[in-house]
MARZATI-935894 format. One record per residue: residue number from 1; z, x, y of N, C-alpha, C, CB in turn. Coordinates in steps of 0.02 Angstrom, whole numbers, plus 50000, padded with zeros to 5 digits. Glycine has a CB too. Layout:
// residues N
<node NUM; <Z; X; Y>; <Z; X; Y>; <Z; X; Y>; <Z; X; Y>>
...
// end
This chain:
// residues 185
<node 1; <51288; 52136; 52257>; <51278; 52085; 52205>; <51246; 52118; 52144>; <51232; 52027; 52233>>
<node 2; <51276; 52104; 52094>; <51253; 52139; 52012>; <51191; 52091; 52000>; <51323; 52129; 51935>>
<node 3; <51172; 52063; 52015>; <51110; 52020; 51994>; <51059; 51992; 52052>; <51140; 51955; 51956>>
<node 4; <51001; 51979; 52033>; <50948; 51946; 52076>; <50943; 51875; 52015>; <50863; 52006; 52090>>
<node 5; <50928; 51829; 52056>; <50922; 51774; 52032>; <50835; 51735; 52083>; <51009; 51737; 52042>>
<node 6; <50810; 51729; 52016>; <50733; 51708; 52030>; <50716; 51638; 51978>; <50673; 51783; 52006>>
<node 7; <50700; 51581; 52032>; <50710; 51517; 52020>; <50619; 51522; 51989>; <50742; 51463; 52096>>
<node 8; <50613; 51506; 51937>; <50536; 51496; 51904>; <50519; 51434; 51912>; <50527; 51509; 51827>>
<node 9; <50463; 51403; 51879>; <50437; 51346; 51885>; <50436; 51290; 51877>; <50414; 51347; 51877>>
<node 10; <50501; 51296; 51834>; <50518; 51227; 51796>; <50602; 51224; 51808>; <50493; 51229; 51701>>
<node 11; <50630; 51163; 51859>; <50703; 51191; 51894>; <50756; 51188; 51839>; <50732; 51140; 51965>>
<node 12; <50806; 51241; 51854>; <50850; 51237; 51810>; <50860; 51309; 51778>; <50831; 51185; 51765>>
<node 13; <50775; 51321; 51752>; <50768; 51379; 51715>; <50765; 51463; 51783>; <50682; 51360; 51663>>
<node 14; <50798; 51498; 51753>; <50814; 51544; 51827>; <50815; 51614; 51773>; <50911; 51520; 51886>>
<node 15; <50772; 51667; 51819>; <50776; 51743; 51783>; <50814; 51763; 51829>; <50709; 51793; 51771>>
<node 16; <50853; 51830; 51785>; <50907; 51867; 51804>; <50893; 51893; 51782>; <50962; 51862; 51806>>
<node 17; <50887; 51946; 51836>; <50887; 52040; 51839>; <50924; 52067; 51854>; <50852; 52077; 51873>>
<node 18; <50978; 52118; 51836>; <51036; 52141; 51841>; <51020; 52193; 51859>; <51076; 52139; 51794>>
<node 19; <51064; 52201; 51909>; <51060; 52301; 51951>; <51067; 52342; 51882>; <51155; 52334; 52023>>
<node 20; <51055; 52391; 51886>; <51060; 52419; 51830>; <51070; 52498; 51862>; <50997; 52400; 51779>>
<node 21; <51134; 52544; 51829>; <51154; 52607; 51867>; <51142; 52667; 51823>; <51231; 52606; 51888>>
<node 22; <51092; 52699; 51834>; <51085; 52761; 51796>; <51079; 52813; 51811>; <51050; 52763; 51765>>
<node 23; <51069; 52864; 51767>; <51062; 52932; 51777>; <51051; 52975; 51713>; <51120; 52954; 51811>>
<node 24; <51078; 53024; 51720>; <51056; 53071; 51655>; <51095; 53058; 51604>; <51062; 53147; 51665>>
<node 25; <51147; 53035; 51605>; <51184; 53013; 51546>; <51174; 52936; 51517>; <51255; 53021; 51564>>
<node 26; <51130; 52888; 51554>; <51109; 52826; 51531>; <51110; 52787; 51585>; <51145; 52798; 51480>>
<node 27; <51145; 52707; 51574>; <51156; 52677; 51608>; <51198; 52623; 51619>; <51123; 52674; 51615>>
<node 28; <51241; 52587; 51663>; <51267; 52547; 51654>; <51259; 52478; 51673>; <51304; 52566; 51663>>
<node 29; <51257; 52409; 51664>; <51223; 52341; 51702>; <51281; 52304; 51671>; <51133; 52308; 51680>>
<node 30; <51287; 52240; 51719>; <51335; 52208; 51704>; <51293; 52146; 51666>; <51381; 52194; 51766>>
<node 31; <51298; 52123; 51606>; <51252; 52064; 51599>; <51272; 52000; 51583>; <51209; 52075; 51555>>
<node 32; <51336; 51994; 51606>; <51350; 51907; 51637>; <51431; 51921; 51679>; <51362; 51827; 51548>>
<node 33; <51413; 51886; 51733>; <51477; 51874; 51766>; <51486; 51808; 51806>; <51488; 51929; 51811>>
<node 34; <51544; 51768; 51772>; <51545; 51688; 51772>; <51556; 51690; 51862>; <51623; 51642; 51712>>
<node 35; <51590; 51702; 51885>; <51569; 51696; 51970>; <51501; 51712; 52010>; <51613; 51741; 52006>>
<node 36; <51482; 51760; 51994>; <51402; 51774; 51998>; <51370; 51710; 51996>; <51370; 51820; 51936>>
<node 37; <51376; 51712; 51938>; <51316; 51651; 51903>; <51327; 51587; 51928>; <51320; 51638; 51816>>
<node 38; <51404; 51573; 51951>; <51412; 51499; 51968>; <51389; 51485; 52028>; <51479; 51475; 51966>>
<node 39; <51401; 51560; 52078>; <51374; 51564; 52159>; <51282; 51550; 52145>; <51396; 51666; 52203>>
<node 40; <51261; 51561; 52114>; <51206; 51559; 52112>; <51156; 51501; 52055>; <51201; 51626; 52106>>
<node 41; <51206; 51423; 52031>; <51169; 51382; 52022>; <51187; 51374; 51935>; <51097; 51404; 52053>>
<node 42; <51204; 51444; 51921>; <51211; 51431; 51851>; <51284; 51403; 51830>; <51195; 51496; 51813>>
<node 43; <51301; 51339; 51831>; <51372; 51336; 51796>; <51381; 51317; 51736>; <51414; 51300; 51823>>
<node 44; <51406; 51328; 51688>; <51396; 51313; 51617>; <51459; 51383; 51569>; <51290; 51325; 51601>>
<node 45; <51471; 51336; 51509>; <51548; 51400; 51487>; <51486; 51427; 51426>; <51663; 51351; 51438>>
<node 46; <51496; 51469; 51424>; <51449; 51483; 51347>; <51534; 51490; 51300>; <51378; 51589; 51345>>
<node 47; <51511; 51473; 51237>; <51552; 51491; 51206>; <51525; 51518; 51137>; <51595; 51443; 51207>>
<node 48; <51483; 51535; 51127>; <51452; 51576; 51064>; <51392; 51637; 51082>; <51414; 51517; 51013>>
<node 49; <51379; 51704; 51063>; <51354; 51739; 51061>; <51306; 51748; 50998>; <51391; 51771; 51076>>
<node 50; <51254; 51767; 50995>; <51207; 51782; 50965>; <51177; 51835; 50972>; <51178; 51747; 50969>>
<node 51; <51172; 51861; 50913>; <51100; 51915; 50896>; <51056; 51926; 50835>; <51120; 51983; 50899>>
<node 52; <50987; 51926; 50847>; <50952; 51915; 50807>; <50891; 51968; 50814>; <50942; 51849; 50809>>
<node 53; <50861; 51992; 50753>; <50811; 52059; 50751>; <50742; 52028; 50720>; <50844; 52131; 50696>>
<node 54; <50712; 52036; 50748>; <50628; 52019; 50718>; <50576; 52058; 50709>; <50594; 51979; 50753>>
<node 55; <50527; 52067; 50668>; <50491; 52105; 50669>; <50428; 52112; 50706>; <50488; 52108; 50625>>
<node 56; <50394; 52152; 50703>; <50313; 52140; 50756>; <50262; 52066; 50742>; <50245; 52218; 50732>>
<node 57; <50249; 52024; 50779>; <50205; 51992; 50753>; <50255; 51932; 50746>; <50168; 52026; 50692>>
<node 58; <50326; 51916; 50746>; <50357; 51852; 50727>; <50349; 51817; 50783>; <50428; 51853; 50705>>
<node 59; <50349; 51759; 50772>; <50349; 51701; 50823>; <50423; 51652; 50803>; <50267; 51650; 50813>>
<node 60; <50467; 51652; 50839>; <50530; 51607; 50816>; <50532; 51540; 50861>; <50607; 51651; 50826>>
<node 61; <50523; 51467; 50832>; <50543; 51437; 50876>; <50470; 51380; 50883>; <50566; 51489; 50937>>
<node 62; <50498; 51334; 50905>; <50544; 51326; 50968>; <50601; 51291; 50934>; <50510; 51280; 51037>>
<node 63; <50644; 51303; 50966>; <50711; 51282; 50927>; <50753; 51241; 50991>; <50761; 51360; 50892>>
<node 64; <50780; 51192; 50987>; <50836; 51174; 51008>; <50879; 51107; 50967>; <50819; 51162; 51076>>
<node 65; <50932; 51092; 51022>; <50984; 51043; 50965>; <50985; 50975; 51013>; <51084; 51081; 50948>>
<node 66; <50989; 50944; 50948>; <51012; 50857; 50997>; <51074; 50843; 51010>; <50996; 50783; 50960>>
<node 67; <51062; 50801; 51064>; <51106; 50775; 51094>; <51175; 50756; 51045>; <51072; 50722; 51126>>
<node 68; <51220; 50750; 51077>; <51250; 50782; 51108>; <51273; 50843; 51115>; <51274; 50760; 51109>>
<node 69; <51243; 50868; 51064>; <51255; 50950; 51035>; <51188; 51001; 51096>; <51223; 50955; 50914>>
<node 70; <51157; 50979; 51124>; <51130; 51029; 51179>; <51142; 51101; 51182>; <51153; 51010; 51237>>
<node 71; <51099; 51130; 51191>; <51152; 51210; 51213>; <51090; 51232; 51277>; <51163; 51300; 51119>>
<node 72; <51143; 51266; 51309>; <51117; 51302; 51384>; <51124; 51393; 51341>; <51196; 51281; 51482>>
<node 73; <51067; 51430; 51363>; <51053; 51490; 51360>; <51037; 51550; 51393>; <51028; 51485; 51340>>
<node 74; <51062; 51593; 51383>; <51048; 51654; 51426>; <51028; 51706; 51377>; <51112; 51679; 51472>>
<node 75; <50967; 51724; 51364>; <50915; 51765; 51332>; <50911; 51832; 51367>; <50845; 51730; 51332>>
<node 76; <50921; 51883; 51319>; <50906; 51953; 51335>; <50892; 51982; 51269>; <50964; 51992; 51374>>
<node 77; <50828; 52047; 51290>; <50798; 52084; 51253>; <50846; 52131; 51239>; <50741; 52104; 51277>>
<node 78; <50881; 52179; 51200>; <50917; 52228; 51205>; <50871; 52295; 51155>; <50995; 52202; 51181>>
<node 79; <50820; 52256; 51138>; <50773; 52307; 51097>; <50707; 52290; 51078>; <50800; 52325; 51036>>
<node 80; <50645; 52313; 51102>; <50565; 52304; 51078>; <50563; 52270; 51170>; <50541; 52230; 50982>>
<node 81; <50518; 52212; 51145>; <50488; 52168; 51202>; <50461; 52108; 51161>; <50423; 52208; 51249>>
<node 82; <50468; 52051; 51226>; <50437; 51983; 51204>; <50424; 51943; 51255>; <50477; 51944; 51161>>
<node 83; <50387; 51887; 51238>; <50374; 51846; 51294>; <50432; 51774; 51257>; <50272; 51830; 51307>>
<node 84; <50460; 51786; 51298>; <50499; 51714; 51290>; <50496; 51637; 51318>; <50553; 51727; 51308>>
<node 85; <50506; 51592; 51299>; <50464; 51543; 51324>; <50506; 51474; 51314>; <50391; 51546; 51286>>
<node 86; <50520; 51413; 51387>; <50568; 51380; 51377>; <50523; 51315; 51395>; <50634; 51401; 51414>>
<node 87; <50541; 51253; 51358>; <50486; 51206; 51358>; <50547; 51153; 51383>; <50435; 51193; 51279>>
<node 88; <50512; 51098; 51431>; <50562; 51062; 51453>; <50560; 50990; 51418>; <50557; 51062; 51528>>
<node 89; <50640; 50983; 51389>; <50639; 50935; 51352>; <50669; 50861; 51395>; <50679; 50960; 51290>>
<node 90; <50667; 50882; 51446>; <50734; 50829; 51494>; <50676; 50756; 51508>; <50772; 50882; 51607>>
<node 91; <50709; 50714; 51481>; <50673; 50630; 51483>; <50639; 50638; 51555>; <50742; 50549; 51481>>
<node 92; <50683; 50641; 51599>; <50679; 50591; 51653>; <50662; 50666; 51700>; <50761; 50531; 51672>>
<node 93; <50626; 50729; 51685>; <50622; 50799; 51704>; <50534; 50780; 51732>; <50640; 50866; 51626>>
<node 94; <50525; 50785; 51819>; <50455; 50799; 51826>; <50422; 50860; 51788>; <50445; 50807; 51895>>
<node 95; <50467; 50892; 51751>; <50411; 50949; 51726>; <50408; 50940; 51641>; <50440; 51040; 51750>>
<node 96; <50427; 50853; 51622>; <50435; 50879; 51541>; <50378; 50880; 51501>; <50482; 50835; 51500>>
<node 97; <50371; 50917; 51471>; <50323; 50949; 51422>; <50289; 50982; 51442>; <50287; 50920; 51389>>
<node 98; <50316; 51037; 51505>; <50295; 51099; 51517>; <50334; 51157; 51519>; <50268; 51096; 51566>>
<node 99; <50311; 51202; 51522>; <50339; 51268; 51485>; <50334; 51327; 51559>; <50275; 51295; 51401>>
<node 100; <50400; 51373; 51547>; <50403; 51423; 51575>; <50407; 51497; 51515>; <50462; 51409; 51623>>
<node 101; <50358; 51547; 51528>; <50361; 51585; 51483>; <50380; 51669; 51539>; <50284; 51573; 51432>>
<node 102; <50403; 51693; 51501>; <50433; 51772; 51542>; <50436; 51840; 51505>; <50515; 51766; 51563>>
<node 103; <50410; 51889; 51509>; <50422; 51945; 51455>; <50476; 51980; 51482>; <50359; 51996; 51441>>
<node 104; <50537; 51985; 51409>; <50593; 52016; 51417>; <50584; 52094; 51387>; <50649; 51973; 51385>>
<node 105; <50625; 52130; 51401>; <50599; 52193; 51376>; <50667; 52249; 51377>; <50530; 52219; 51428>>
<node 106; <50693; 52284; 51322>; <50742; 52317; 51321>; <50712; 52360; 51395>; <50758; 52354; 51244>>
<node 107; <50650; 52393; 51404>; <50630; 52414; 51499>; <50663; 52375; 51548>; <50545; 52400; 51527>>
<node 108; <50651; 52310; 51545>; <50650; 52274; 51615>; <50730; 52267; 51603>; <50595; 52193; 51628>>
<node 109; <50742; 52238; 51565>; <50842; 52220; 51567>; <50825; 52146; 51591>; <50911; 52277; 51645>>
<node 110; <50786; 52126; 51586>; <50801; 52047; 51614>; <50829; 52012; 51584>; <50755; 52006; 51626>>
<node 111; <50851; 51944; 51594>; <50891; 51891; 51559>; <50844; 51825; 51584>; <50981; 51890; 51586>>
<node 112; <50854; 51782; 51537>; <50814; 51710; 51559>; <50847; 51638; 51545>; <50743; 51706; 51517>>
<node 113; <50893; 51638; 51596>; <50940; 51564; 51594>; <50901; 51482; 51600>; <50995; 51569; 51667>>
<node 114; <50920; 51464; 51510>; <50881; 51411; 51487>; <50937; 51363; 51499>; <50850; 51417; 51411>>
<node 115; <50916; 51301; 51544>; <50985; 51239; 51529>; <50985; 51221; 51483>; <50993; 51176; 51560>>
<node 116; <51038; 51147; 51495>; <51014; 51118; 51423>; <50951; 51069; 51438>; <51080; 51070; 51383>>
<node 117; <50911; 51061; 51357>; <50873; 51022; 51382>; <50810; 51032; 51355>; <50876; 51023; 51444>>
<node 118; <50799; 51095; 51353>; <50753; 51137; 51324>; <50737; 51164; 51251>; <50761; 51179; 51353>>
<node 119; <50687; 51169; 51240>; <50666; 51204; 51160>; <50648; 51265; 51187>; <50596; 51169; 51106>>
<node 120; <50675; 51332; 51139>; <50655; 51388; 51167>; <50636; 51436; 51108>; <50709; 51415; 51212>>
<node 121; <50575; 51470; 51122>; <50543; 51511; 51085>; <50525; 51575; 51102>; <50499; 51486; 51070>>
<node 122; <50496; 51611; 51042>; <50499; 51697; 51079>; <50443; 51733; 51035>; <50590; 51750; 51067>>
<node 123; <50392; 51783; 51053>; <50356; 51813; 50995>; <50350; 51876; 51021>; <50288; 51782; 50971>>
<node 124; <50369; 51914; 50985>; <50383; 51978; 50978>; <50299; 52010; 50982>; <50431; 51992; 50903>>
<node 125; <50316; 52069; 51040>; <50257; 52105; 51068>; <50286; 52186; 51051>; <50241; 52083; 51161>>
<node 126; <50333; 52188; 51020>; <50338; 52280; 51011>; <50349; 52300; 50926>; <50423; 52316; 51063>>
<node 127; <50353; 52326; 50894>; <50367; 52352; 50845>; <50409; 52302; 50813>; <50391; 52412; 50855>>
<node 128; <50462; 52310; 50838>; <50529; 52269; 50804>; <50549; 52252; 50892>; <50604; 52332; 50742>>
<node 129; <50597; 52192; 50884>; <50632; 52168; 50938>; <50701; 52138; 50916>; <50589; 52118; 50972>>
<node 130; <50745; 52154; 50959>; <50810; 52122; 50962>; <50852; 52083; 51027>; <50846; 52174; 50943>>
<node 131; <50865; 52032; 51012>; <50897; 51984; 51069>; <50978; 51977; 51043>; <50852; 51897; 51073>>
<node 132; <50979; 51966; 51109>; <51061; 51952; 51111>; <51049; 51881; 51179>; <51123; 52048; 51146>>
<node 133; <51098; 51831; 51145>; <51102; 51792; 51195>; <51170; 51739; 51184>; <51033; 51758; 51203>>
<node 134; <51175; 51703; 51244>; <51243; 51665; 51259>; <51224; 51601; 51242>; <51274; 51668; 51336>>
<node 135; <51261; 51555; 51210>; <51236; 51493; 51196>; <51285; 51462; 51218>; <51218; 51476; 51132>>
<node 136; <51296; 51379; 51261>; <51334; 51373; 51276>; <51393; 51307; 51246>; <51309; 51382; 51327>>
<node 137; <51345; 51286; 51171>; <51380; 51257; 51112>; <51352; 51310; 51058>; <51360; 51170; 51094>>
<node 138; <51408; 51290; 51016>; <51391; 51311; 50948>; <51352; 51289; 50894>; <51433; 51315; 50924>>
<node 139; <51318; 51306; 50858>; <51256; 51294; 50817>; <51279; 51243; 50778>; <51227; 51353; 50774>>
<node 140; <51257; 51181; 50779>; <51277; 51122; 50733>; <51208; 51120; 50686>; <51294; 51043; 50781>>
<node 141; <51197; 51132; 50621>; <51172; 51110; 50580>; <51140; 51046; 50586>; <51209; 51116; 50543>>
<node 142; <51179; 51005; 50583>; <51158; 50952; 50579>; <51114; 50918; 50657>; <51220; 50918; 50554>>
<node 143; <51105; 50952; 50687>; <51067; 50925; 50749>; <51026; 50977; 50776>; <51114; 50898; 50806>>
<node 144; <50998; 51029; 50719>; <50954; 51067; 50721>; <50899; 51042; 50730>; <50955; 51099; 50679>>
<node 145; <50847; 51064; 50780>; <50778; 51038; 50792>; <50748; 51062; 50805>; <50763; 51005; 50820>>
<node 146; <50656; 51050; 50817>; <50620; 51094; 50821>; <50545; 51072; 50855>; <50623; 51121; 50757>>
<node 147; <50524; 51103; 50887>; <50455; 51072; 50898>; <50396; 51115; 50895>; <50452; 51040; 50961>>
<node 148; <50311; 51084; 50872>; <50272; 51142; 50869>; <50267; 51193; 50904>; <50227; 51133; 50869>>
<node 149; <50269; 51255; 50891>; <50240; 51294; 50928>; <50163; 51309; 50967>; <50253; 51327; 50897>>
<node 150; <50135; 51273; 50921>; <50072; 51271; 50952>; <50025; 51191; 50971>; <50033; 51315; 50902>>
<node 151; <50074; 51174; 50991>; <50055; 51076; 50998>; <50004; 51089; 51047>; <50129; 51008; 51036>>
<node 152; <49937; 51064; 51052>; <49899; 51062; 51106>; <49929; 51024; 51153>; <49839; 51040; 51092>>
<node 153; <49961; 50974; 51147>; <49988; 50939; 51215>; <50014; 50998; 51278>; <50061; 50887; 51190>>
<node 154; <50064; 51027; 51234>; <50103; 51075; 51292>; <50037; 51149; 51310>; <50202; 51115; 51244>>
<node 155; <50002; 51138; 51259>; <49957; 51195; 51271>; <49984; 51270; 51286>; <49918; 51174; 51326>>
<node 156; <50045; 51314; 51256>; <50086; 51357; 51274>; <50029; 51422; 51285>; <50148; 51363; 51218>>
<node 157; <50014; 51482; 51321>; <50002; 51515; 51318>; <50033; 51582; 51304>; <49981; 51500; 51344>>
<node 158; <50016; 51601; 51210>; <50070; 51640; 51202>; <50072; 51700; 51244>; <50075; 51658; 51138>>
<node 159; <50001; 51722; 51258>; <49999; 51788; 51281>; <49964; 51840; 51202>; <50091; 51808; 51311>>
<node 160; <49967; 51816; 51149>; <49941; 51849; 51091>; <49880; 51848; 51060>; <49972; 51837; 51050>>
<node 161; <49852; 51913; 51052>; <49783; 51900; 51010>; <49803; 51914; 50934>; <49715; 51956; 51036>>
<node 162; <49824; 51889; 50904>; <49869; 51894; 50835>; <49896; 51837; 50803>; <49928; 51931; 50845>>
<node 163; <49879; 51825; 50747>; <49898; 51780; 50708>; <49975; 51785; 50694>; <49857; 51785; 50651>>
<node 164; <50038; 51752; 50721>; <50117; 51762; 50721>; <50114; 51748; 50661>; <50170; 51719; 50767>>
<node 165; <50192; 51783; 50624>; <50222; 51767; 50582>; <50264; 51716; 50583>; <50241; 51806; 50568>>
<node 166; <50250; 51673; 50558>; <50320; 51595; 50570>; <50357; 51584; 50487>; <50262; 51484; 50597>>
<node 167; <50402; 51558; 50517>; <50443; 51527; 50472>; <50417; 51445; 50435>; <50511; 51523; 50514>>
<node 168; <50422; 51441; 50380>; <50398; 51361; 50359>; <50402; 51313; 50386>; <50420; 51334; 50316>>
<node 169; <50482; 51331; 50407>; <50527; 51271; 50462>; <50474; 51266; 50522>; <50619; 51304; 50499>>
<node 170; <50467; 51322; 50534>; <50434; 51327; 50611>; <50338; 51305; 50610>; <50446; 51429; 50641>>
<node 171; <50318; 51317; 50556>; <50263; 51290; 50554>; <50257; 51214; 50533>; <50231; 51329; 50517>>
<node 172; <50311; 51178; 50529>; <50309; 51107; 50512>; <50349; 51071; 50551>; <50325; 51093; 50448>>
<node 173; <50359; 51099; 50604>; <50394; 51062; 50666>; <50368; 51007; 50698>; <50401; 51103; 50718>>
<node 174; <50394; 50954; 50711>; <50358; 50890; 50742>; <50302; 50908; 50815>; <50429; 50833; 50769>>
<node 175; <50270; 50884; 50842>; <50236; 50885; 50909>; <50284; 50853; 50957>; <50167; 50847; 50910>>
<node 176; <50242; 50858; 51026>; <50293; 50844; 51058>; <50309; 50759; 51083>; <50286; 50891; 51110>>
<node 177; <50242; 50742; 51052>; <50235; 50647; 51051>; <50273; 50622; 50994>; <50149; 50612; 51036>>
<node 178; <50279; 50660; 50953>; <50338; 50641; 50890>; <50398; 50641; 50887>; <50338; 50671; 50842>>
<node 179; <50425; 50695; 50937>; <50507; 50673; 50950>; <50518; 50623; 50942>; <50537; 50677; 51006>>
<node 180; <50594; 50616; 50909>; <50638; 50576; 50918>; <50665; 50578; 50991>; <50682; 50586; 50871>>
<node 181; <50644; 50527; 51059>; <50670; 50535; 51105>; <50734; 50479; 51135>; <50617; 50545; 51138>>
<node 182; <50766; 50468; 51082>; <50849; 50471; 51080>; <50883; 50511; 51084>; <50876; 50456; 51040>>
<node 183; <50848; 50563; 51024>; <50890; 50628; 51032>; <50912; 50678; 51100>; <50854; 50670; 50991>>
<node 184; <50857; 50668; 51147>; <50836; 50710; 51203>; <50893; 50703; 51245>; <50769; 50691; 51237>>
<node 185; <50913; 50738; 51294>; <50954; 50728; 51362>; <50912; 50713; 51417>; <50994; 50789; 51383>>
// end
């Protein structure tokens, strides 16, 4: 099996660690395979790819989309390190408005499969960082959303002694008692 699959705390959300084959010339890992993933809980089509580079100190997020526009995610570091972090947006979810957080790391090779449902955020712990990830709609503008990053309700623990760099958007994001929860799945 090319992957280990490790069910975290909040169901749905699942880390994947991929065998990974090396030697003196590098290495090779497989980092998604739709039978794999379906044997093991994840079913979902991605149909858009992403990559995005940040610098030391950024905090992105939390970001997700409304309904019906949802997207399911599969997060990987491919450069620096971060703690990534998936907050549960699901109405009728015993765990909503709590958070699973995980450090990804071009080291570890991990991946962190977000359903839908979720707002997901990330703050960069190395120099520079780069992600690559699978989304499993495409980015609709118009049902772009966002929630604080630092809402005392959810109480997130970033893991940082550092004041993040945010975006405007991201520092004026609703709480999590302010949703619009129409929008939600």
């Amino acid at each position: 099996m090319p992957f280990e699959y490790e069910k975290l705390g909040i169901d749905g959300v699942i880390l994947v660690k991929p065998k990974v084959f090396g030697d003196n010339r590098g290495f090779f890992m497989e980092t998604y395979k739709k039978s794999e993933f379906l044997n093991n809980g994840i079913d979902v089509d991605f149909n858009q790819d992403n990559h995005s580079k940040s610098s030391a100190k950024v905090l992105r997020g939390l970001h997700y989309q409304a309904k019906p526009y949802a997207q399911a995610k599969l997060v990987r570091c491919v450069r620096g390190r971060i703690y990534d972090v998936a907050v549960d947006l699901r109405l009728n979810s015993k765990t909503y408005g709590k958070y699973v957080k995980v450090e990804l790391s071009a080291e570890n090779k991990n991946m962190l499969y977000i359903p839908k449902g979720f707002a997901h955020g990330f703050v960069v712990l190395s120099d520079l960082a780069e992600l690559c990830y699978k989304a499993s709609g495409e980015f609709n503008p118009d049902a772009d959303r966002g929630l604080l990053w630092n809402d005392c309700e959810i109480n997130i623990d970033w893991g940082i002694n550092f004041e993040p760099i945010l975006s405007k958007k991201d520092k004026s994001q609703p709480k999590l008692k302010d949703l619009n929860k129409e929008e939600l799945i």
